[in-house]
PDB file of N, CA, C, O and CB in Angstrom:
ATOM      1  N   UNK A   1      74.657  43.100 130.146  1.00  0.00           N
ATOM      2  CA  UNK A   1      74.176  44.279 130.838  1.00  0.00           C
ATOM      3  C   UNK A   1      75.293  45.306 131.047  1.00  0.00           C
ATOM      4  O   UNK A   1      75.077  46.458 131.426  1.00  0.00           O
ATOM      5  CB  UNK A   1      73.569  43.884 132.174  1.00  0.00           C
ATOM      6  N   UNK A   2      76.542  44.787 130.762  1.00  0.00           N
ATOM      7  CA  UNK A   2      77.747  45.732 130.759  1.00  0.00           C
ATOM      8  C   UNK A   2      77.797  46.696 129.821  1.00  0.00           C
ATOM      9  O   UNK A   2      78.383  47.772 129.943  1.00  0.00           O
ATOM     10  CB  UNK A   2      78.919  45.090 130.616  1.00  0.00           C
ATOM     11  N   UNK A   3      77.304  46.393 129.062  1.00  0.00           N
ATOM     12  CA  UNK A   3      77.279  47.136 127.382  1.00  0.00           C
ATOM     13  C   UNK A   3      76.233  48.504 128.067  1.00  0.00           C
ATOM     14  O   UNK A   3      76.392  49.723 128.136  1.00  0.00           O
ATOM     15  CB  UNK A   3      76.194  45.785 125.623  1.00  0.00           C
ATOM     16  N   UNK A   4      75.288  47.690 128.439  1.00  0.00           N
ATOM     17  CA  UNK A   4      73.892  48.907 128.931  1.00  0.00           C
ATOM     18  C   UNK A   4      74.449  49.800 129.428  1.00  0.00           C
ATOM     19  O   UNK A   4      74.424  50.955 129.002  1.00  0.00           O
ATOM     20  CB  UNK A   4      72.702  48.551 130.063  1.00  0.00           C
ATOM     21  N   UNK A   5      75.301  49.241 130.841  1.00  0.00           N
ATOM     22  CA  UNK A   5      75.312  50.207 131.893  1.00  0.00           C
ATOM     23  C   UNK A   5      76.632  51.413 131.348  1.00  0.00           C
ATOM     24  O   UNK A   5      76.607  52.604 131.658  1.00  0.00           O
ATOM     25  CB  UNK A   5      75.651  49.290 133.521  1.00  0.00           C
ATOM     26  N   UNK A   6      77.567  50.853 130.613  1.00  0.00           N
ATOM     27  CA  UNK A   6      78.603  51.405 130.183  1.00  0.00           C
ATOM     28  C   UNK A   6      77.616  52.470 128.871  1.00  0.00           C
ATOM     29  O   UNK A   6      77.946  53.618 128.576  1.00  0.00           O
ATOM     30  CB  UNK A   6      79.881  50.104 129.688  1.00  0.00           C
ATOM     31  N   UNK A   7      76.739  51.930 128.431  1.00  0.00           N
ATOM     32  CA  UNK A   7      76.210  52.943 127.050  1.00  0.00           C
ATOM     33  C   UNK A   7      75.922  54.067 127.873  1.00  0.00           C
ATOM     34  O   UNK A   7      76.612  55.072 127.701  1.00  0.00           O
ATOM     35  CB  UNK A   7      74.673  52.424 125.997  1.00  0.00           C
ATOM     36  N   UNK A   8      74.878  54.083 128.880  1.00  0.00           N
ATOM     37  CA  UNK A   8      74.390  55.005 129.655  1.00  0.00           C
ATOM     38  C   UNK A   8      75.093  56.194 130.672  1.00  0.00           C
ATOM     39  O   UNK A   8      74.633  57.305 130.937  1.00  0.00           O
ATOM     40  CB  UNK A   8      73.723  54.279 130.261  1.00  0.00           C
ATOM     41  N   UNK A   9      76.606  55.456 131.237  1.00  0.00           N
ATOM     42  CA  UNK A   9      77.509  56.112 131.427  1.00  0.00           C
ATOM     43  C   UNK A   9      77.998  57.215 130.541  1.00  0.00           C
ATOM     44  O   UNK A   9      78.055  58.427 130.750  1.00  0.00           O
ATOM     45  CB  UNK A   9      78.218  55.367 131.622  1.00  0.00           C
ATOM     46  N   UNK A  10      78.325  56.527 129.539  1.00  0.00           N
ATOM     47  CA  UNK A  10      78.842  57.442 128.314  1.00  0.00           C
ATOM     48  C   UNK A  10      77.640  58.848 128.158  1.00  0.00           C
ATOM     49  O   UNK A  10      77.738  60.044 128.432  1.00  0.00           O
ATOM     50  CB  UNK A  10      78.864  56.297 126.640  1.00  0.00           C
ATOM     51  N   UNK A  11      76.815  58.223 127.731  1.00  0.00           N
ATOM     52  CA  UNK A  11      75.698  59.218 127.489  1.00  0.00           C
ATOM     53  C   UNK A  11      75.793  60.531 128.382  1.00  0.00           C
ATOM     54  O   UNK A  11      75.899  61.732 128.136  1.00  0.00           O
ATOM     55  CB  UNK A  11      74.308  58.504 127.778  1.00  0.00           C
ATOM     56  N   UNK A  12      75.678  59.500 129.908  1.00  0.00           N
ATOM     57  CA  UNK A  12      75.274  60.830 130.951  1.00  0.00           C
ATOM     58  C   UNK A  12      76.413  61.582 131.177  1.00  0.00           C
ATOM     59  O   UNK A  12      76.275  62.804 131.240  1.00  0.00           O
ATOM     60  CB  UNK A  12      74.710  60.434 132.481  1.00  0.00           C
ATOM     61  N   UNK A  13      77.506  61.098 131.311  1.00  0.00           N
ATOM     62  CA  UNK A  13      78.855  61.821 131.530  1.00  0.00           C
ATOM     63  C   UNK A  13      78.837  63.367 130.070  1.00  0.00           C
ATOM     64  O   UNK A  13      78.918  64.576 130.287  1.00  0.00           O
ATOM     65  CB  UNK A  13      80.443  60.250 131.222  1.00  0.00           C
ATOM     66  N   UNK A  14      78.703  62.655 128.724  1.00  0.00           N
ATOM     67  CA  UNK A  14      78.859  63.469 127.497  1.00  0.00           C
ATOM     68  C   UNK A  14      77.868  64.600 127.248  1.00  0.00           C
ATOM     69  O   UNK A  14      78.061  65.679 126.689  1.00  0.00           O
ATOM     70  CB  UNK A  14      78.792  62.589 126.362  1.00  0.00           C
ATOM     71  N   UNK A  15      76.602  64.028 127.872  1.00  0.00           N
ATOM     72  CA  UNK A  15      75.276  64.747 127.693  1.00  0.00           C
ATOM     73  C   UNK A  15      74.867  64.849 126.481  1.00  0.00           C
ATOM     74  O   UNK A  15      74.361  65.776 125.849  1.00  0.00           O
ATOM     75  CB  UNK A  15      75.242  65.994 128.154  1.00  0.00           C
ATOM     76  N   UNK A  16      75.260  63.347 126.123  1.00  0.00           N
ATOM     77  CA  UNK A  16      74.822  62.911 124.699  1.00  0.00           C
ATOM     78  C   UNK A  16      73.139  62.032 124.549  1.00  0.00           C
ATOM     79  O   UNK A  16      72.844  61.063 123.850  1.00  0.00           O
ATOM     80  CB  UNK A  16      76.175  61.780 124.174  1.00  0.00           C
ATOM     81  N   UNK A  17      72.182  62.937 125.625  1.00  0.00           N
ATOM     82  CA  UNK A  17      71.244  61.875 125.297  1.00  0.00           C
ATOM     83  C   UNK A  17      70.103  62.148 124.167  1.00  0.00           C
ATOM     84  O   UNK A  17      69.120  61.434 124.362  1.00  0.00           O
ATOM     85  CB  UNK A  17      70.576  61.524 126.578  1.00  0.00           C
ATOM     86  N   UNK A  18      70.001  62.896 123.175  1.00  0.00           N
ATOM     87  CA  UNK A  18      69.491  62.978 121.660  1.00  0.00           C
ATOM     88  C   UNK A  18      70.122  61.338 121.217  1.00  0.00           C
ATOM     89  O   UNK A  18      69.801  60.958 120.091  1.00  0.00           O
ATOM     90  CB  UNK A  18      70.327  64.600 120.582  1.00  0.00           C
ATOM     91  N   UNK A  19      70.717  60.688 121.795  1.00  0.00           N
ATOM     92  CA  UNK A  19      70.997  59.123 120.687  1.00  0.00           C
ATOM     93  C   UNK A  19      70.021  58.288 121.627  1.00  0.00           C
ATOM     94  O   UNK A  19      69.927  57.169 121.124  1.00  0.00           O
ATOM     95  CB  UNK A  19      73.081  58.208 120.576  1.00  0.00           C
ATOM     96  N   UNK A  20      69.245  58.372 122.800  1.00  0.00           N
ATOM     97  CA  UNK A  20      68.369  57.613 123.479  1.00  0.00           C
ATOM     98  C   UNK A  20      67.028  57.153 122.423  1.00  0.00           C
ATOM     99  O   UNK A  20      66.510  56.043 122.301  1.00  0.00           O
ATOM    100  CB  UNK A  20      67.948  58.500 124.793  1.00  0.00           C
ATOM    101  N   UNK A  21      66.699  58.438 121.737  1.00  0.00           N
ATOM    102  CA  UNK A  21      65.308  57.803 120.822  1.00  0.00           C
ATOM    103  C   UNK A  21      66.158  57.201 119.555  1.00  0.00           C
ATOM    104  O   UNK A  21      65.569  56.250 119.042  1.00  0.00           O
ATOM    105  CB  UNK A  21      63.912  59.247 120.185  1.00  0.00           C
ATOM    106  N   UNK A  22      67.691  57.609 118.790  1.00  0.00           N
ATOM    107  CA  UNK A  22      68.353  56.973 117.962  1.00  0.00           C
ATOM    108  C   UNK A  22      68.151  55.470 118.420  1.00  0.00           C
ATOM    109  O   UNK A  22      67.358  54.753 117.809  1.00  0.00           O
ATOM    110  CB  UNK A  22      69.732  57.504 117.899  1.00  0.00           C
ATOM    111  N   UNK A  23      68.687  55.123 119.219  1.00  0.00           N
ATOM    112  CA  UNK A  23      68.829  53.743 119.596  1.00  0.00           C
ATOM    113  C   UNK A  23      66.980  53.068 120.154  1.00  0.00           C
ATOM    114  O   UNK A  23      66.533  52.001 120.575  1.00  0.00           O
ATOM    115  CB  UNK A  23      70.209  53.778 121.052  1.00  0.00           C
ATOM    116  N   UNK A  24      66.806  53.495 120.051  1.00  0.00           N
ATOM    117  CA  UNK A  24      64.972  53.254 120.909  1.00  0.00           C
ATOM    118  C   UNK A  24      64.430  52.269 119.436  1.00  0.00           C
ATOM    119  O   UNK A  24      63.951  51.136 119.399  1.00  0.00           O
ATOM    120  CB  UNK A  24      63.524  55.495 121.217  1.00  0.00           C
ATOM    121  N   UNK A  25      64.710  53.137 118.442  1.00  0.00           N
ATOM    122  CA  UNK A  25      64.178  53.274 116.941  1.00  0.00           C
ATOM    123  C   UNK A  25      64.522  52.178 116.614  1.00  0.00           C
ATOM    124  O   UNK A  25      63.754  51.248 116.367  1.00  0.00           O
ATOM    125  CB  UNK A  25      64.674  54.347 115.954  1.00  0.00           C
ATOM    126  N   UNK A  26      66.502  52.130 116.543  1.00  0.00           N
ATOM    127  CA  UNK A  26      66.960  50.636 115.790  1.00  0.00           C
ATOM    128  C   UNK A  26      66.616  49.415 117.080  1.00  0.00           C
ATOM    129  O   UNK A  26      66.640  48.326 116.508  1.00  0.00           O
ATOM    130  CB  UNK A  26      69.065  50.641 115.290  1.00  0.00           C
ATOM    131  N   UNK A  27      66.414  49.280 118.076  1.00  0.00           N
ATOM    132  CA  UNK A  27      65.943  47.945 118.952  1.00  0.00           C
ATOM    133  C   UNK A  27      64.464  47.349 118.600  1.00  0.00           C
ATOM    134  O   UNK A  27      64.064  46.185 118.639  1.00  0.00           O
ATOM    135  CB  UNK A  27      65.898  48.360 120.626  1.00  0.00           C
ATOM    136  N   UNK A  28      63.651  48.816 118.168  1.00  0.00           N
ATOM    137  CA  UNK A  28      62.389  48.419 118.171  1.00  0.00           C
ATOM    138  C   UNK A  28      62.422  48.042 116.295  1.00  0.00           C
ATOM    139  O   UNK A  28      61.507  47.316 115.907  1.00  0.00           O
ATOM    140  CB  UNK A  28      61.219  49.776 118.902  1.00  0.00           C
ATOM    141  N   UNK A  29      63.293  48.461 115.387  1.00  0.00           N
ATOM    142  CA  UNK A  29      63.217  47.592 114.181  1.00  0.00           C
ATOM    143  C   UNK A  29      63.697  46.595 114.414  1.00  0.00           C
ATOM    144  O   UNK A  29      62.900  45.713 114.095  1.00  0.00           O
ATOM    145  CB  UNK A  29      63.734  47.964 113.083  1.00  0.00           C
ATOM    146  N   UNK A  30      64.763  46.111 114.884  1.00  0.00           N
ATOM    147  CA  UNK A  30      65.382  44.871 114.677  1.00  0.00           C
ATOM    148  C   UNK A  30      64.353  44.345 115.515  1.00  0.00           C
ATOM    149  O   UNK A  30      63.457  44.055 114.722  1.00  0.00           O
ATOM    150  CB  UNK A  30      66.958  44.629 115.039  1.00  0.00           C
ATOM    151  N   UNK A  31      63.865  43.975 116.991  1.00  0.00           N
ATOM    152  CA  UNK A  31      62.574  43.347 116.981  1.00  0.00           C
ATOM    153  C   UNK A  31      61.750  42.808 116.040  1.00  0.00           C
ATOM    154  O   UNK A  31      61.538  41.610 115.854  1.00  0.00           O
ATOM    155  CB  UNK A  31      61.945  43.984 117.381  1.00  0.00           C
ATOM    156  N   UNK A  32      61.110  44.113 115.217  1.00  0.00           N
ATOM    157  CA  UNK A  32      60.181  43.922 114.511  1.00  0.00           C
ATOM    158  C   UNK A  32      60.659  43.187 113.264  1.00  0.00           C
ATOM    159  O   UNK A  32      59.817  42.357 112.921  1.00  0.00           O
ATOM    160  CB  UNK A  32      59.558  45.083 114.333  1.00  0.00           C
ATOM    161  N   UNK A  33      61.429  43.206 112.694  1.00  0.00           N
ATOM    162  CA  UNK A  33      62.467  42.219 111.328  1.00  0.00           C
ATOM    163  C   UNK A  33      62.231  40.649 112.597  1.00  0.00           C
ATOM    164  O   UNK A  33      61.421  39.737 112.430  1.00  0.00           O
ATOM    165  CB  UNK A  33      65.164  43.087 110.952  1.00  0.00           C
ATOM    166  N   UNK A  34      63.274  40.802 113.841  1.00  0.00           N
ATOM    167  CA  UNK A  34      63.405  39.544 114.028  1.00  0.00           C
ATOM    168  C   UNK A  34      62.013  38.673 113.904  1.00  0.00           C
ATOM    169  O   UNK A  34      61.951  37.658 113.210  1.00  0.00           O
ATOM    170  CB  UNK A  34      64.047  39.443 115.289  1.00  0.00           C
ATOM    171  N   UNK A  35      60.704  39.285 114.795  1.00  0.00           N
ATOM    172  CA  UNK A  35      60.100  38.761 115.081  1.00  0.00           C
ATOM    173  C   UNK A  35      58.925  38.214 114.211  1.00  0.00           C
ATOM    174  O   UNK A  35      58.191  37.233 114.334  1.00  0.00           O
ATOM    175  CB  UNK A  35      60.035  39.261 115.881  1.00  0.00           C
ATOM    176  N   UNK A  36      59.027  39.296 113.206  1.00  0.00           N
ATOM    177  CA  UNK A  36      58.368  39.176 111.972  1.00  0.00           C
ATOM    178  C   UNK A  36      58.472  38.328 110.559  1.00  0.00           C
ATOM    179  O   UNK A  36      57.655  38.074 109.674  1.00  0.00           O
ATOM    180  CB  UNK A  36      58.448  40.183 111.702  1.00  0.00           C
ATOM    181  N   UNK A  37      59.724  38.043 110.749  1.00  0.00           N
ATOM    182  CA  UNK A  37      60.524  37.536 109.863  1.00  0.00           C
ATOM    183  C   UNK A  37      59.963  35.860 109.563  1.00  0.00           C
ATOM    184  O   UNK A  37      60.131  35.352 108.455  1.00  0.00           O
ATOM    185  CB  UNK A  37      62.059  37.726 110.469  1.00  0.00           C
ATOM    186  N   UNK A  38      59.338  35.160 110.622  1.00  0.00           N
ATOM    187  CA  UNK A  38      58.893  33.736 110.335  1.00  0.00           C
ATOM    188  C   UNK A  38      57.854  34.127 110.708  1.00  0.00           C
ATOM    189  O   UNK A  38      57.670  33.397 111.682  1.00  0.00           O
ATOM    190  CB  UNK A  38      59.445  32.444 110.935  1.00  0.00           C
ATOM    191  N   UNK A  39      56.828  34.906 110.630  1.00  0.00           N
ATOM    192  CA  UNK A  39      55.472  34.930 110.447  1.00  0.00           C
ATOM    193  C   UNK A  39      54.901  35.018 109.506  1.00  0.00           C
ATOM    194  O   UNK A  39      55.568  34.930 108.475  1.00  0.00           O
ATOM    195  CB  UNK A  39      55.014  35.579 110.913  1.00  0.00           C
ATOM    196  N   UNK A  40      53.406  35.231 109.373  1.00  0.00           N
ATOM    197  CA  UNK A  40      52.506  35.176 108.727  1.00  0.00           C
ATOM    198  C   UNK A  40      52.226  36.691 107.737  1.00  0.00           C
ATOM    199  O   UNK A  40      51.665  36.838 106.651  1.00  0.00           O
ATOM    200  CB  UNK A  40      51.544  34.740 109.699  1.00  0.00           C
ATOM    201  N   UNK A  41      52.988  37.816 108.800  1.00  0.00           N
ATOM    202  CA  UNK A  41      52.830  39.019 108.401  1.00  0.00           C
ATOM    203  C   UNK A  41      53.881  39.234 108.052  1.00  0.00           C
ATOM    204  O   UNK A  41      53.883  40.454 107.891  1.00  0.00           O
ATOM    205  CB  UNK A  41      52.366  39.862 109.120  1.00  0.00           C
ATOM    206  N   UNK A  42      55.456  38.623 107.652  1.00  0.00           N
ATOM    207  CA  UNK A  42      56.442  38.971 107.294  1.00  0.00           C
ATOM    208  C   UNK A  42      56.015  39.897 105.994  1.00  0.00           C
ATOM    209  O   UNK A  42      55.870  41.096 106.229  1.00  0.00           O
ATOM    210  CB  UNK A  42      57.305  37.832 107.176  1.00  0.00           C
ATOM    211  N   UNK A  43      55.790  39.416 104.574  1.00  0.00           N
ATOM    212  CA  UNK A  43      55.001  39.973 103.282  1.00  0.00           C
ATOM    213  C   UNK A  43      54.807  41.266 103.544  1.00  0.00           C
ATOM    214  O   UNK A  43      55.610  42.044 103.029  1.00  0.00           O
ATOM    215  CB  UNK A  43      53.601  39.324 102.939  1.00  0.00           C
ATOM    216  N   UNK A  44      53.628  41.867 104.460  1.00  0.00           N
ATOM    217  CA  UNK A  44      53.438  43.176 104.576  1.00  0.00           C
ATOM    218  C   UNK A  44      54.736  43.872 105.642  1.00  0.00           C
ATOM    219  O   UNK A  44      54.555  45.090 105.653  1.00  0.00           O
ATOM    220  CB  UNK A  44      51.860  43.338 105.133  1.00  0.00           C
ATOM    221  N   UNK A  45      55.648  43.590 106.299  1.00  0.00           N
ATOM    222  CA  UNK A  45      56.213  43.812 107.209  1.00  0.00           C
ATOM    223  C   UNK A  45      57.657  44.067 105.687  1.00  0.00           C
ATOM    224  O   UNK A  45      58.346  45.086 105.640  1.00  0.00           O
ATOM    225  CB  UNK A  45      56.086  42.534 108.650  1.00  0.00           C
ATOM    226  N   UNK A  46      57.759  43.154 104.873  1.00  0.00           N
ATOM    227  CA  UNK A  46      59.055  43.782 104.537  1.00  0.00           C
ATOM    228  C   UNK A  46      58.506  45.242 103.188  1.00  0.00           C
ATOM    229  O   UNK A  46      59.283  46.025 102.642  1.00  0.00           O
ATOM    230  CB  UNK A  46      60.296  42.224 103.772  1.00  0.00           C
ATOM    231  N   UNK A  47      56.772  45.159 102.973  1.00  0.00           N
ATOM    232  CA  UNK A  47      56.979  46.158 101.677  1.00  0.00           C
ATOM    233  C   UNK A  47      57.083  47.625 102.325  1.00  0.00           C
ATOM    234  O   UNK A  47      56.960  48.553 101.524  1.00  0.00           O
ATOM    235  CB  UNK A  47      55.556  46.089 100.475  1.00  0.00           C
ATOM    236  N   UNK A  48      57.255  47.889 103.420  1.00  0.00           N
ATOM    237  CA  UNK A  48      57.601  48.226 104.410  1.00  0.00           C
ATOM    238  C   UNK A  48      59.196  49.163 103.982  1.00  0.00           C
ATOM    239  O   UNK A  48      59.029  50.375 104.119  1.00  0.00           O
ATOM    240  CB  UNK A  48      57.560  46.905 105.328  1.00  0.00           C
ATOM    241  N   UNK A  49      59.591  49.056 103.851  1.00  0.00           N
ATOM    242  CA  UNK A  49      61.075  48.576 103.479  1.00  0.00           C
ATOM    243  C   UNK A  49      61.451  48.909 102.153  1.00  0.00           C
ATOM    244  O   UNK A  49      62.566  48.600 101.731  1.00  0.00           O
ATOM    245  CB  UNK A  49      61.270  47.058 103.590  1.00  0.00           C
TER     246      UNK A  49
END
């Protein structure tokens, strides 16, 4: 949670928050790879890709 609170620091101090939906994007792919990855829907999940 150090990583979090320190990312968010950075951000708000820089007024760098245009990288909030950057990063939104890659958590919610890697999810979707991790979670997808030993399923049933992996097949359609990687033509994807």
């Amino acid at each position: 949670m150090d990583f979090l609170k320190d990312l968010w620091l950075f951000m708000k101090e820089r007024k760098k928050f245009w990288l909030v939906p950057i990063i939104v994007v890659l958590l919610l792919l890697g999810l979707l790879i991790v979670f997808g990855g030993g399923s049933a829907i992996a097949p359609f999940i990687y033509t994807l890709f």
